[in-house]
C-alpha positions in Angstrom: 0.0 0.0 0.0 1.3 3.5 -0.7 1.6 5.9 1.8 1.2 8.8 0.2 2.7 11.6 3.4 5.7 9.2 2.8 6.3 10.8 -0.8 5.2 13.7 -0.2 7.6 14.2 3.3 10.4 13.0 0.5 9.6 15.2 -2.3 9.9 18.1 0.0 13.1 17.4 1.4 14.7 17.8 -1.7 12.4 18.3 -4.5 13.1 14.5 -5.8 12.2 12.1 -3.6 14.4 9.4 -6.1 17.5 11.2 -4.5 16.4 10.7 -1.2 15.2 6.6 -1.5 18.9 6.0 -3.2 20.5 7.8 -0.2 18.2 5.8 2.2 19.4 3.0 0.1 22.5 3.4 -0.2 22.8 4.7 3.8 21.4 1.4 4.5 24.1 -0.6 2.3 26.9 1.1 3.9 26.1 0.4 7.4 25.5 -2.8 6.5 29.0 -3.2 4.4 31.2 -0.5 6.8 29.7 -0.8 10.1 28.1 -3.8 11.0 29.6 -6.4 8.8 33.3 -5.6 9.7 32.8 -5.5 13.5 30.9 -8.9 13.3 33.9 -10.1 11.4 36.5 -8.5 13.8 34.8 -10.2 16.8 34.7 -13.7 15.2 38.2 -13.5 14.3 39.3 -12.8 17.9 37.1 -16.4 19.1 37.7 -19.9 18.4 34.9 -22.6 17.1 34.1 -23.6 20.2 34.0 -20.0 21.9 31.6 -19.1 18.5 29.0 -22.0 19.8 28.8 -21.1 23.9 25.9 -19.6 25.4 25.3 -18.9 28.6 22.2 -20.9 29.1 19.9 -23.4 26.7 17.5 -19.8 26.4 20.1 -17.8 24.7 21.8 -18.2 21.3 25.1 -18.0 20.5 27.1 -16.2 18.2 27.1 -18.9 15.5 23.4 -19.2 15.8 23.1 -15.3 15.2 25.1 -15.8 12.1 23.2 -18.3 10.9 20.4 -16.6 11.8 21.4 -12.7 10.3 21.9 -14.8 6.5 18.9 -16.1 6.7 16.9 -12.7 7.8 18.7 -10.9 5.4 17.8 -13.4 2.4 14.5 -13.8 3.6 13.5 -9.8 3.1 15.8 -9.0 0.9 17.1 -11.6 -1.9 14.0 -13.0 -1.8 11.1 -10.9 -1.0 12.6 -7.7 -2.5 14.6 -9.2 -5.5 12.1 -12.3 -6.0 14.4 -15.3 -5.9 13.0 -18.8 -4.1 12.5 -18.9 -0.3 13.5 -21.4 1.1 14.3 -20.7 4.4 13.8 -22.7 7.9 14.2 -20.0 10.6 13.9 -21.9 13.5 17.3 -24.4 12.2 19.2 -21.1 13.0 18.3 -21.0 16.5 18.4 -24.8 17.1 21.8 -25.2 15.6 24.7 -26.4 17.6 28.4 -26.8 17.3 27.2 -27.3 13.4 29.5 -25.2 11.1 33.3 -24.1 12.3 33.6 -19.5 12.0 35.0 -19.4 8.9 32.6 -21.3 7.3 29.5 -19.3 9.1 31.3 -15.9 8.1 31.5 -17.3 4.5 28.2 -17.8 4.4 27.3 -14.4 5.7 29.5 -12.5 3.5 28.0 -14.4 0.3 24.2 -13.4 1.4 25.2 -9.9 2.4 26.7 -9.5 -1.3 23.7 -10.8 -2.6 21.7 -8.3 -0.4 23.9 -5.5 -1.8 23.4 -6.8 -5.5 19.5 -6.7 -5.0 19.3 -3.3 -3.5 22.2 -1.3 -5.8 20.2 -2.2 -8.5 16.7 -1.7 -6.3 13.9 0.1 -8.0 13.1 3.3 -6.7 9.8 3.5 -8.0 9.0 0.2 -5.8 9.9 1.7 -2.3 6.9 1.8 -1.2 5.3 -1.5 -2.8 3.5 -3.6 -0.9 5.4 -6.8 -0.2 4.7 -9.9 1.9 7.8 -10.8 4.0 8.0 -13.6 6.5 3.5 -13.5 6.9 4.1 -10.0 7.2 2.5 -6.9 5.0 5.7 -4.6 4.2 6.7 -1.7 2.2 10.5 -2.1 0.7 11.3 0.7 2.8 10.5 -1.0 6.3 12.2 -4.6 4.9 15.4 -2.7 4.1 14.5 -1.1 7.2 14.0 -3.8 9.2 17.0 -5.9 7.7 19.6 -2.5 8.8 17.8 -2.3 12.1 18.4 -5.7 13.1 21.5 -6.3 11.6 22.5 -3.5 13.9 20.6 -5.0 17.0 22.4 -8.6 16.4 25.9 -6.9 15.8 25.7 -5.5 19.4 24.8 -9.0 20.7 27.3 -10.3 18.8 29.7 -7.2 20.3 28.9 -8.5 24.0 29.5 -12.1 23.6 32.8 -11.3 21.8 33.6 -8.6 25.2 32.8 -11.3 27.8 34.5 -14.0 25.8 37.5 -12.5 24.9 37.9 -10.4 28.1 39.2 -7.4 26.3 38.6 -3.9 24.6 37.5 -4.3 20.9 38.7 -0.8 19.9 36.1 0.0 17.6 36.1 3.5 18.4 39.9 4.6 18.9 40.5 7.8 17.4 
């Protein structure tokens, strides 16, 4: 469904509302690609394969399983609902996976689908921002899945930024100046 305040808050912002959905796009690719991406990497780097699979009790997930489970998000909205390709995903394998896949292996496959999410939304329509999509049994706009995929990419990255603190007992330095 259109929102039509949407487009008109954007057309008055700059007098094109295409500039301002391909800098909300392309804001949303680089805090993907430059922020949260490299400080996930960064903390699995500093962990071994067992250190990527602990969690401190059977109600928690662990840092593989919110690898596992930031891929398949990320397909979910993006590769597939926004840029039509199969879907095929089983979310609840993320959270029930254990010991199943060694870091490198679990960062391959994130890098892979986060390329593929940056594939579907350089080349994203602008026009279709604010098509109605349905997303995981859920009515979305484009706009709130790319949304939604930055906003928890960014939530999960902070999890993932804990674990990776208490595990490794020591300052990640993401913010030396």
């Amino acid at each position: 469904m259109a929102r039509p305040q949407v487009v008109l808050i954007m057309t008055m912002a700059t007098g094109h509302s295409g500039e301002v959905s391909r800098a909300f796009i392309d804001k949303a690719r680089q805090l993907i690609a430059e922020e949260y991406l490299p400080k996930i990497e960064s903390c699995v780097q500093k962990l071994t394969d067992e250190q990527i699979w602990w969690r401190p009790n059977p109600e928690s997930n662990s840092i593989g399983n919110l690898l596992l489970h930031l891929a398949g998000n990320a397909r979910q909205w993006i590769v597939c609902g926004l840029g039509n390709e199969p879907d095929e995903r089983k979310r609840q394998t993320e959270f029930d996976a254990r010991d199943s896949a060694p870091r490198d292996e679990l960062l391959r496959t994130l890098r892979t689908t986060m390329a593929e999410v940056d594939r579907v939304l350089s080349s994203f329509d602008l026009s279709k921002l604010l098509t109605a999509y349905r997303i995981q049994g859920f009515d979305t706009t484009a706009l709130d899945a790319i949304f939604h995929v930055t906003e928890h990419f960014s939530m999960h990255t902070g999890q993932i930024i804990l674990i990776t603190k208490q595990l490794a007992a020591e300052d990640l330095r993401f913010y030396d100046l």
